[in-house]
NUSETOR-197230 format. One record per residue (C-alpha): residue number from 1; residue in three letters; x, y, z. Coordinates in Angstrom, 1 decimal, decimal comma, padded with zeros to 4 digits. Layout:
% NUSETOR-197230
NODE    nr   rest       px       py       pz
NODE   NUM    ala        X        Y        Z
...
% end
This chain:
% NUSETOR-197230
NODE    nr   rest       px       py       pz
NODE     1    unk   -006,6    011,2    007,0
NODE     2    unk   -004,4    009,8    003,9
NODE     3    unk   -001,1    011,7    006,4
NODE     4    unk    000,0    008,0    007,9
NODE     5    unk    000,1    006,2    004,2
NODE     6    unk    003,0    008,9    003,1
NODE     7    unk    004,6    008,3    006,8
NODE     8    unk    004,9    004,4    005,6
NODE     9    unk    006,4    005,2    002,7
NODE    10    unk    009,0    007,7    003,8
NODE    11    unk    011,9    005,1    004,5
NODE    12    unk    014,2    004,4    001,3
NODE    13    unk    013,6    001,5   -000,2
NODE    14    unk    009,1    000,9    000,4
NODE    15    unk    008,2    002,1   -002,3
NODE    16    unk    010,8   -000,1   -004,7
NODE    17    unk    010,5   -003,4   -002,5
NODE    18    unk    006,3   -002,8   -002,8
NODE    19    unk    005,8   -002,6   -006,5
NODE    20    unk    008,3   -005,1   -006,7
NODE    21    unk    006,2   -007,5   -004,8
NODE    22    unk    002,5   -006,8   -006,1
NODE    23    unk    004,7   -007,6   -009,8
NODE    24    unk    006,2   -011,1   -008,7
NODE    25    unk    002,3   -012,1   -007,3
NODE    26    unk    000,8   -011,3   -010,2
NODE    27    unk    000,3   -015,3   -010,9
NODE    28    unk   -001,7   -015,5   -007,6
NODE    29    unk   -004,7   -013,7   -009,7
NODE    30    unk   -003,5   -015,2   -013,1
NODE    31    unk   -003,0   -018,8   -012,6
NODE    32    unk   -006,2   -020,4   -011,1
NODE    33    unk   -008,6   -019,1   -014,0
NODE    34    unk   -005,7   -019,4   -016,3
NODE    35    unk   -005,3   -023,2   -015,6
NODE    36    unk   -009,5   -023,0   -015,3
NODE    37    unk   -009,8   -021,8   -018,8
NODE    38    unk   -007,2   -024,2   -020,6
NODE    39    unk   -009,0   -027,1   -019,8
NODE    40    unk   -012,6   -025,4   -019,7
NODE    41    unk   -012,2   -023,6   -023,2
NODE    42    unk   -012,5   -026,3   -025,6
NODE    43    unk   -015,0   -029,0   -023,8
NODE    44    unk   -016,9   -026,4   -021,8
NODE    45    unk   -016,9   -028,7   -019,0
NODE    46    unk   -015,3   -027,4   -015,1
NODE    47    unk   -015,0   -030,9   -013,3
NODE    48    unk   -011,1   -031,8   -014,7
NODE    49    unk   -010,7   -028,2   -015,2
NODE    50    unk   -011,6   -027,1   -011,8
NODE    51    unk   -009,6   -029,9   -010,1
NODE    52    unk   -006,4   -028,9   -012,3
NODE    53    unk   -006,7   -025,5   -010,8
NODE    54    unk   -007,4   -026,4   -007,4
NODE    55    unk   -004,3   -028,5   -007,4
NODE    56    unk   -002,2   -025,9   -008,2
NODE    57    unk   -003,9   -024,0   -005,2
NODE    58    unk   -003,0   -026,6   -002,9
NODE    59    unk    000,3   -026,9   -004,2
NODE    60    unk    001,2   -023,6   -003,1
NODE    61    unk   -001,0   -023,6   -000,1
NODE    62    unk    002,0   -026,7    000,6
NODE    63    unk    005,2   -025,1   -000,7
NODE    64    unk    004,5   -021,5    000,9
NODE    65    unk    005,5   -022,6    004,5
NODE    66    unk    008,1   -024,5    003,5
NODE    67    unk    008,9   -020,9    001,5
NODE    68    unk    008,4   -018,9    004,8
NODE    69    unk    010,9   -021,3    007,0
NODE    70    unk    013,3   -021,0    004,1
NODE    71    unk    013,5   -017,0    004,1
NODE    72    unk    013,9   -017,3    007,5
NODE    73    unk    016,7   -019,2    008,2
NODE    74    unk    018,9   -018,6    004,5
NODE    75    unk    017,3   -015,1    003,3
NODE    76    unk    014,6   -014,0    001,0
NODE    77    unk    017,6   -013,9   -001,9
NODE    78    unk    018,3   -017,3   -001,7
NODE    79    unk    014,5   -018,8   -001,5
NODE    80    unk    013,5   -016,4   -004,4
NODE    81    unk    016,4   -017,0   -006,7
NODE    82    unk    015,5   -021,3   -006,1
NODE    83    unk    011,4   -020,7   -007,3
NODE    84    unk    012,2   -018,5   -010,1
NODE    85    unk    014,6   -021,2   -011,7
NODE    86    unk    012,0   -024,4   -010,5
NODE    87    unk    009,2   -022,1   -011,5
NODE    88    unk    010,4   -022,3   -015,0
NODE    89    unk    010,8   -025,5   -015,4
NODE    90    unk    007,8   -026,8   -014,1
NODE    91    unk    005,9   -024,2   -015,5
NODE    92    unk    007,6   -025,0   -019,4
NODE    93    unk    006,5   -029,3   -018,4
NODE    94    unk    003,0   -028,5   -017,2
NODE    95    unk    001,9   -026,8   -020,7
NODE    96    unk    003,7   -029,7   -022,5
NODE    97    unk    001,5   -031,7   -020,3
NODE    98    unk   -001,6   -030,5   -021,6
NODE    99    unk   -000,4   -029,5   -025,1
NODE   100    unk    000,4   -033,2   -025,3
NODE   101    unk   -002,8   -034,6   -023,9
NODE   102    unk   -001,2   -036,2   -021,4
NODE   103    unk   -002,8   -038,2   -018,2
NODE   104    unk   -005,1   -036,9   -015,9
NODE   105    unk   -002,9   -038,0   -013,0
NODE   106    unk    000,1   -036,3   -014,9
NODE   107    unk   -001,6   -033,1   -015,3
NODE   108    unk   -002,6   -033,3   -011,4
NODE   109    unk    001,0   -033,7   -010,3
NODE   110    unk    002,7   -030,8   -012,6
NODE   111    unk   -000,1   -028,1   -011,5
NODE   112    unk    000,6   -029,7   -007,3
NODE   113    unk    004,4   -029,0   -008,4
NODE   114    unk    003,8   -025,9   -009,9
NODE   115    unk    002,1   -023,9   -007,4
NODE   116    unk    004,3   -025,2   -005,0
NODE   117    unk    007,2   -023,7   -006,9
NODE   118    unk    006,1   -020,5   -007,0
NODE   119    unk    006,8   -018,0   -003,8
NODE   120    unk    003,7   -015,8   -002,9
NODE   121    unk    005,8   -012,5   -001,8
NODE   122    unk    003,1   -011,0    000,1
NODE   123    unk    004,5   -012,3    003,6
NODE   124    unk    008,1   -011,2    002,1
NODE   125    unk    007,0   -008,1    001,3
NODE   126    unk    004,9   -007,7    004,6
NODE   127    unk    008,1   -009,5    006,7
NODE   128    unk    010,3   -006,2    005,3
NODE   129    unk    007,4   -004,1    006,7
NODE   130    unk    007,6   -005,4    009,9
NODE   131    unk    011,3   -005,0    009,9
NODE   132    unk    010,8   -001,3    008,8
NODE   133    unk    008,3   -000,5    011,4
NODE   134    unk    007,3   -001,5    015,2
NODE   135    unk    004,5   -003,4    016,0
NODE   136    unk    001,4   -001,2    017,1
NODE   137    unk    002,5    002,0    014,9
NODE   138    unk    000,1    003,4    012,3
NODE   139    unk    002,5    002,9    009,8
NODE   140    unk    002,9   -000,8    010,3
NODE   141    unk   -001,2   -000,8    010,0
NODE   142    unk   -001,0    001,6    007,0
NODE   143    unk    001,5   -000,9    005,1
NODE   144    unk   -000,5   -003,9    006,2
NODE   145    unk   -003,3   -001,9    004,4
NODE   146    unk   -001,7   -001,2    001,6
NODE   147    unk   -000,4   -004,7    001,2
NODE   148    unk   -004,0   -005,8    000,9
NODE   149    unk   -004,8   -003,2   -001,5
NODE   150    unk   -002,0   -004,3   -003,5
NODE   151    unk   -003,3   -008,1   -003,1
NODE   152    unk   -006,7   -006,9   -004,3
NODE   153    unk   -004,9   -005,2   -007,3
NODE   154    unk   -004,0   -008,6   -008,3
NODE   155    unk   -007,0   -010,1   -007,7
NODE   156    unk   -008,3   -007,8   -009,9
NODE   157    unk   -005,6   -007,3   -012,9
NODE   158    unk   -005,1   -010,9   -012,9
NODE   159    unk   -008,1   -012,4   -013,8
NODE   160    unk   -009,0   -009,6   -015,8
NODE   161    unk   -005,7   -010,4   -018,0
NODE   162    unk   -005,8   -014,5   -017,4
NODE   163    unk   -009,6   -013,8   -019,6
NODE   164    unk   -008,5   -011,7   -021,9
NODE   165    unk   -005,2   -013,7   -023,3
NODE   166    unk   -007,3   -016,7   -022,8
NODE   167    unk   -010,2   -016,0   -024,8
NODE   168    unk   -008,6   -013,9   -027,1
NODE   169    unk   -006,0   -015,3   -028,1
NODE   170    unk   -004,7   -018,2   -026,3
NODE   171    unk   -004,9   -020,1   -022,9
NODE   172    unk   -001,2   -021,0   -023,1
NODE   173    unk   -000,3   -017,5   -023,1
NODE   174    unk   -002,1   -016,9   -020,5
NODE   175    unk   -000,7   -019,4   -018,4
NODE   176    unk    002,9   -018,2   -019,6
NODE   177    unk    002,6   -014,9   -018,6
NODE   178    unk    001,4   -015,4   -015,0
NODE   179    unk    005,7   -016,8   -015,1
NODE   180    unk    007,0   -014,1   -017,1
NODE   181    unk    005,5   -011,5   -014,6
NODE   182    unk    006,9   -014,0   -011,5
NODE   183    unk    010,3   -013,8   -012,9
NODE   184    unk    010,6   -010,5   -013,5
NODE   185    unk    009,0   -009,1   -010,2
NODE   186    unk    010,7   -012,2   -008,5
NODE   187    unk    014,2   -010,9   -009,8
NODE   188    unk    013,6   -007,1   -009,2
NODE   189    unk    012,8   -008,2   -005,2
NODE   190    unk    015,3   -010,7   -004,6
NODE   191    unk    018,2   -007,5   -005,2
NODE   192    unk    016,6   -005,1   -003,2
NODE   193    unk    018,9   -006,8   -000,4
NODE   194    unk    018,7   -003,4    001,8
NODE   195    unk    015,4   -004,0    003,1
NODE   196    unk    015,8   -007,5    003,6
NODE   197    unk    014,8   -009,1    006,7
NODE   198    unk    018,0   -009,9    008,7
NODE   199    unk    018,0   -013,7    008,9
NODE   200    unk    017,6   -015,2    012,4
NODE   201    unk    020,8   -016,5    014,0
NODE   202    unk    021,2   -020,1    014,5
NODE   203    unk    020,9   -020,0    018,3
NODE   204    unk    017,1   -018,4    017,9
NODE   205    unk    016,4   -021,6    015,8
NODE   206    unk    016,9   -024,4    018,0
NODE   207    unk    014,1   -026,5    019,3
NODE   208    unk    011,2   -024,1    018,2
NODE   209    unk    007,4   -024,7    017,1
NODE   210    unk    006,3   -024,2    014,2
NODE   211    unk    004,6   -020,9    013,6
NODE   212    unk    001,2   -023,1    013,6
NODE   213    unk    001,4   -024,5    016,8
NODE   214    unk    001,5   -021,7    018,8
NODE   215    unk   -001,9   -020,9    021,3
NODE   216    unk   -004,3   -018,7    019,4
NODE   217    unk   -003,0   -019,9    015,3
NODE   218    unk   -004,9   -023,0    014,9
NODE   219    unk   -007,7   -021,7    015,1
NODE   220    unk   -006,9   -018,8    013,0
NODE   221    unk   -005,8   -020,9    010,4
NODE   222    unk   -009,1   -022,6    010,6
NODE   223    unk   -010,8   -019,5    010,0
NODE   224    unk   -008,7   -018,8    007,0
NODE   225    unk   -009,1   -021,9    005,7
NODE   226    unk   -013,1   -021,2    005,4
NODE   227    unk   -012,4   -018,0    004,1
NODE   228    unk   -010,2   -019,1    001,6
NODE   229    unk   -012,8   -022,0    000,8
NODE   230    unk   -015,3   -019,3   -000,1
NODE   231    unk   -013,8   -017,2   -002,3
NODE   232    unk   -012,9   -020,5   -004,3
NODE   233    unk   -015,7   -021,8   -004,4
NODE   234    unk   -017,4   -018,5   -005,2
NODE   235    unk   -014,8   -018,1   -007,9
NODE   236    unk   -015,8   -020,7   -010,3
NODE   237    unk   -019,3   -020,5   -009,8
NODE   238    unk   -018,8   -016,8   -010,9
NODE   239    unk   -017,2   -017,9   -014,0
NODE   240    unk   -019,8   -020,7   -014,4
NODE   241    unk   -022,7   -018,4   -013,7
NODE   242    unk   -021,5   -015,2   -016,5
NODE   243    unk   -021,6   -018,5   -018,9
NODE   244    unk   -025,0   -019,8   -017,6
NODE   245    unk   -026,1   -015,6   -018,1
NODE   246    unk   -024,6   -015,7   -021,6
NODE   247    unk   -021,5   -013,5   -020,8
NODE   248    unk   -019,0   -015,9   -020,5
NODE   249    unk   -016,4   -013,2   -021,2
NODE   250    unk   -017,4   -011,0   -018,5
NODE   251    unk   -016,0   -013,5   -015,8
NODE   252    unk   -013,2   -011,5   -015,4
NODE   253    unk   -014,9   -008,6   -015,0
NODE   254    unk   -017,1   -010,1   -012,2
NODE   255    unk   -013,8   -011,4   -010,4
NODE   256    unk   -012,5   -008,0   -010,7
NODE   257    unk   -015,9   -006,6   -009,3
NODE   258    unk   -015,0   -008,4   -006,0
NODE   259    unk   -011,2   -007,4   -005,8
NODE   260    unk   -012,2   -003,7   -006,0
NODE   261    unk   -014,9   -003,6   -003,2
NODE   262    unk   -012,1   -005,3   -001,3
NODE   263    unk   -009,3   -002,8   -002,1
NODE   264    unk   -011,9    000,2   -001,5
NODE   265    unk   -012,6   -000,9    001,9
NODE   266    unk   -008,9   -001,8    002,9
NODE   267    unk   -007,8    001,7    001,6
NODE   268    unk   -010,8    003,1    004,1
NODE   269    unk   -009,9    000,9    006,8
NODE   270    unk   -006,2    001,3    007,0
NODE   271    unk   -006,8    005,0    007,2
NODE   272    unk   -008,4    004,7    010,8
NODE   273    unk   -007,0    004,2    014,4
NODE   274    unk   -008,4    001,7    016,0
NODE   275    unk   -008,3    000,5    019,6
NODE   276    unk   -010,3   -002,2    020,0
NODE   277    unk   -008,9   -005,4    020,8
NODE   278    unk   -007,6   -007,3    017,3
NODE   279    unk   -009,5   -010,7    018,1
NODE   280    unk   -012,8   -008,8    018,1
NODE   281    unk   -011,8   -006,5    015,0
NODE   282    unk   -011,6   -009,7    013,4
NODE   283    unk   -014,8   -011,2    014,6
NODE   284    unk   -016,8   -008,0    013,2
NODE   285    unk   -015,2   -008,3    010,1
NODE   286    unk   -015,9   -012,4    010,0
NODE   287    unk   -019,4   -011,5    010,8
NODE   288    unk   -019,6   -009,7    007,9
NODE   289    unk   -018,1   -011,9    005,6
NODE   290    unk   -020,1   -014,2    006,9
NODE   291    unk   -023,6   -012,8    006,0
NODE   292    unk   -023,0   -011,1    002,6
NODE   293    unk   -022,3   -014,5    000,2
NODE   294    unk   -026,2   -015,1    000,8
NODE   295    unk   -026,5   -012,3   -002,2
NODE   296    unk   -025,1   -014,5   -004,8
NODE   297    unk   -028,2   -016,5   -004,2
NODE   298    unk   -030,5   -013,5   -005,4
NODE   299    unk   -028,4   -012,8   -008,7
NODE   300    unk   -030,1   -013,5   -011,8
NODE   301    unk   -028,3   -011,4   -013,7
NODE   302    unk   -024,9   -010,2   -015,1
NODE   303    unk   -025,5   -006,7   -013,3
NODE   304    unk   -027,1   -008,0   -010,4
NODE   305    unk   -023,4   -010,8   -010,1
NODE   306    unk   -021,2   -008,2   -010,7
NODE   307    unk   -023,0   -005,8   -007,9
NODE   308    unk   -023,0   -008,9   -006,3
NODE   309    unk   -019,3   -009,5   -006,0
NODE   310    unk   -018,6   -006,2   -005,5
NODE   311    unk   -020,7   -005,9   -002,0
NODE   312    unk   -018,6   -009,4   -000,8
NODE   313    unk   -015,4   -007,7   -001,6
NODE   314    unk   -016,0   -005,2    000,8
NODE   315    unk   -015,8   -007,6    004,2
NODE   316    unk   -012,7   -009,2    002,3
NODE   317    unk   -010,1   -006,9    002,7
NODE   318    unk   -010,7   -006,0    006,6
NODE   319    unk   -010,5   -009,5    007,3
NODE   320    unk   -007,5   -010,5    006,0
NODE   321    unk   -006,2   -007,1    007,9
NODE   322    unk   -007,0   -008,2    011,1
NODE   323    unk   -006,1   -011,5    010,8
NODE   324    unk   -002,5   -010,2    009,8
NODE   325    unk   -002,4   -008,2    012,8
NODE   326    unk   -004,0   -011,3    015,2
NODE   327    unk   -000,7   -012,9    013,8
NODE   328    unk    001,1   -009,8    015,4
NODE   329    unk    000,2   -010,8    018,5
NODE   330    unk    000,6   -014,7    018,4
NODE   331    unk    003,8   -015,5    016,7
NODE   332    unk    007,4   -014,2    017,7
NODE   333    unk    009,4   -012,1    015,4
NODE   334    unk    012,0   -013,8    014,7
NODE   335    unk    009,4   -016,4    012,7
NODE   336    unk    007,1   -013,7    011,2
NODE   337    unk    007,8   -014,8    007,9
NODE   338    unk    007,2   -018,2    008,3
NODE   339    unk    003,9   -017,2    010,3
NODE   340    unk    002,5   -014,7    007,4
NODE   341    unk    003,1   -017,7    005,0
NODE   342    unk    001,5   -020,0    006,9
NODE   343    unk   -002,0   -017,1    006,7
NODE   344    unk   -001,5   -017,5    003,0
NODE   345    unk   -001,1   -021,1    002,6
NODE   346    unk   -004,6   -021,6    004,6
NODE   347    unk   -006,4   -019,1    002,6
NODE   348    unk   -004,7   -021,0   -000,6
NODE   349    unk   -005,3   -024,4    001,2
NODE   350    unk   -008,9   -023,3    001,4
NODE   351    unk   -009,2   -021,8   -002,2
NODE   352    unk   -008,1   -024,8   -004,0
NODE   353    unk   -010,2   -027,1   -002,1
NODE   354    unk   -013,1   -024,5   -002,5
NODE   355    unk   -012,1   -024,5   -006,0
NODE   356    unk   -011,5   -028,5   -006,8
NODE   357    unk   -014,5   -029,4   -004,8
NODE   358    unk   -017,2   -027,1   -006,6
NODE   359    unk   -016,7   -027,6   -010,0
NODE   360    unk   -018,1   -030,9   -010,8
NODE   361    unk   -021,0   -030,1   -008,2
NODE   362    unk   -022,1   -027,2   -011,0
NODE   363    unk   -021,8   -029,4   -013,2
NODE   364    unk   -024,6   -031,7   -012,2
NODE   365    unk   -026,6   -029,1   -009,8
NODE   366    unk   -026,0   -025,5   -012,1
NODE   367    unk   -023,8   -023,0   -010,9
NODE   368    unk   -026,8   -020,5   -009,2
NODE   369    unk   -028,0   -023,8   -006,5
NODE   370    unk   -024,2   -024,7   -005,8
NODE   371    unk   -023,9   -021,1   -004,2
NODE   372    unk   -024,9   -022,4   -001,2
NODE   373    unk   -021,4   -024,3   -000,6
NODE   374    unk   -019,5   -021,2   -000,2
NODE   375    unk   -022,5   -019,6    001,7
NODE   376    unk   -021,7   -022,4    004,3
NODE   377    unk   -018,4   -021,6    004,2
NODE   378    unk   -018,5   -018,2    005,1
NODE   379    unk   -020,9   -018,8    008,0
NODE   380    unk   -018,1   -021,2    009,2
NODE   381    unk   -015,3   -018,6    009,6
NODE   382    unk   -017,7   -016,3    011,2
NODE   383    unk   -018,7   -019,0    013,7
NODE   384    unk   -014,3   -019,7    013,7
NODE   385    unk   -013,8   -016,0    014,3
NODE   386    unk   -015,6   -016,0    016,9
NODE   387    unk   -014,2   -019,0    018,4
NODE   388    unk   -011,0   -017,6    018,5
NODE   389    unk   -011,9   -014,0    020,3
NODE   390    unk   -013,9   -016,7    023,3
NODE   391    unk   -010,6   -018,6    023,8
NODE   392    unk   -008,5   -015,4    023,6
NODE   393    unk   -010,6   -013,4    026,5
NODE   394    unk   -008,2   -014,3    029,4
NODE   395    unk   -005,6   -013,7    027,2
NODE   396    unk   -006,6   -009,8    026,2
NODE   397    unk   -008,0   -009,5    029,6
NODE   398    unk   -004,0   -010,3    030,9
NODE   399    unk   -002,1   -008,0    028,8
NODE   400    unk   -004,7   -005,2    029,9
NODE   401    unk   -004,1   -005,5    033,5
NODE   402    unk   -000,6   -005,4    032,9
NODE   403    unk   -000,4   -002,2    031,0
NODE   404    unk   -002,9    000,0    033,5
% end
């Protein structure tokens, strides 16, 4: 069953460029409940908290297009080196920032810079898997799988470790060592130059779209967007709700519930051949998504949340999958990169808003009623997903008549 996984990883080079990159994204699980916790610790209050972490959601959500048109057009070496030296520098003025007490507004902008500093390499490490293998081969599905594994991985270390150096000893060290592990994994990555995607030449990048624009990726986007949106949203009322249940150190235990549902099922669904069409792969999994947030609403206690979360994680994973392949289908090659970081900037986009909007809601309404904004959510990308497979009918219904 597990046969096409070692197939994947039989080319020189996967195995180094893949460790490398679940490493450098470490910060992607750190950094929003690090930021969360530095300001949440010592008032016990998420409104400014929550906003200073969505920012830095945005903020990457922003830079990781730019990011995706830079490895494209001057090579992943040259984009990576550029964040890790900005990365440090904004990273070293942002905890001055709050060391200092500084301005609200101040605070804002640094954590906007920030995340926009930082390069999510899970599109640069899914652009060398594309390179490596042909589109519609199990092994491209099987690294796309693994890839979300690996995403889930951080999902789940990350907050586990952003808690524990937060609470235990101190939020600024846990904000420093979502950049420590950038650095490092960023550095390993960036030499690994023989499984580099070969940069487009200049002819292929006059008077193109933008990976966005083309029929089919709006709407995607949208959908990721909402999805993004939920988990958010659902992220800080977690962490609210272990406080409200008298756990607050068990939040990122609960976080880490949901990232291992969703590497379970990506593990189980990258193992299978499928052949239905990848618009309504991604509408079955949307539907799912959709319906299982209604759970938080019955939690009422720490067992029950972290059960909870771990049941949601398990649409997570196949959703994100499809959508990856979907992006197959509707962006060129020779702008993968740019089109993979454009999936993660809308899932980002979506979790900081998610993120900045929810906090001062719990706040005033506690954390259990507030559920229902990421309930909402998730009913949108299912109602998205299945959107996109409508408008993409004709389009499937084509490409089949072609091929018999």
């Amino acid at each position: 069953m597990f046969d096409v996984y070692r197939s994947a990883f039989s080319t020189r080079g996967a195995a180094s460029f893949c460790a490398a990159g679940v490493l450098s994204r470490l910060f992607v699980g750190i950094y929003p409940l690090a930021l969360l916790l530095l300001l949440a610790l010592p008032t016990g209050q998420y409104g400014k908290a929550a906003l200073v972490s969505g920012c830095w959601t945005i903020g990457n959500a922003l830079g990781s297009p730019v990011a995706g048109m830079a490895a494209d057009r001057f090579g992943q070496y040259k984009t990576l080196l550029l964040s890790v030296v900005a990365h440090f520098v904004l990273a070293a003025m942002t905890l001055g920032a709050v060391a200092l007490d500084s301005s609200l507004a101040t605070t804002l902008v640094l954590a906007l810079l920030l995340g926009a500093s930082v390069v999510n390499t899970g599109p640069m490490t899914r652009a060398r898997w594309a390179a490596m293998w042909p589109d519609g081969t199990p092994e491209r599905s099987a690294a796309y799988s693994v890839e979300t594994v690996l995403d889930e991985v951080v999902f789940a270390i990350g907050p586990l470790l952003a808690a524990a150096l937060a609470i235990e000893v101190s939020p600024y060290l846990a904000v420093a060592s979502a950049f420590l592990l950038t650095a490092c994994g960023g550095t390993w990555l960036l030499f690994q130059r023989r499984t580099e995607p070969p940069r487009r030449p200049p002819a292929a990048r006059v008077h193109r779209r933008l990976a966005a624009r083309y029929p089919g990726m709006p709407l995607l986007l949208v959908l990721l967007l909402a999805v993004g949106a939920t988990c958010g949203s659902a992220e800080v009322l977690l962490v609210a709700r272990t406080g409200e249940l008298g756990n607050p150190g068990g939040a990122g235990l609960v976080l880490a519930c949901f990232a291992v549902g969703s590497g379970v099922s990506a593990v189980l669904y990258g193992a299978r051949t499928r052949t239905r069409p990848a618009p309504l792969r991604l509408a079955l999994s949307a539907s799912a998504f959709g319906l299982l947030p209604v759970l938080y609403l019955t939690a009422d206690s720490f067992v029950a949340l972290m059960a909870c979360s771990a049941v949601n994680g398990l649409s997570m994973a196949p959703t994100v999958i499809n959508a990856f392949h979907l992006l197959d289908e509707l962006v060129p090659v020779a702008i993968q990169t740019e089109g993979m970081n454009w999936v993660w900037s809308s899932l980002s986009l979506g979790f900081g808003s998610g993120t900045a909007a929810v906090g001062r809601i719990a706040d005033e309404m506690g954390s259990r009623a507030t559920f229902l904004l990421p309930v909402l959510c998730a009913l949108f990308a299912a109602a998205t997903a299945h959107l996109l497979r409508s408008r993409m009918k004709p389009r499937v219904a084509a490409e089949e008549l072609k091929t018999s």
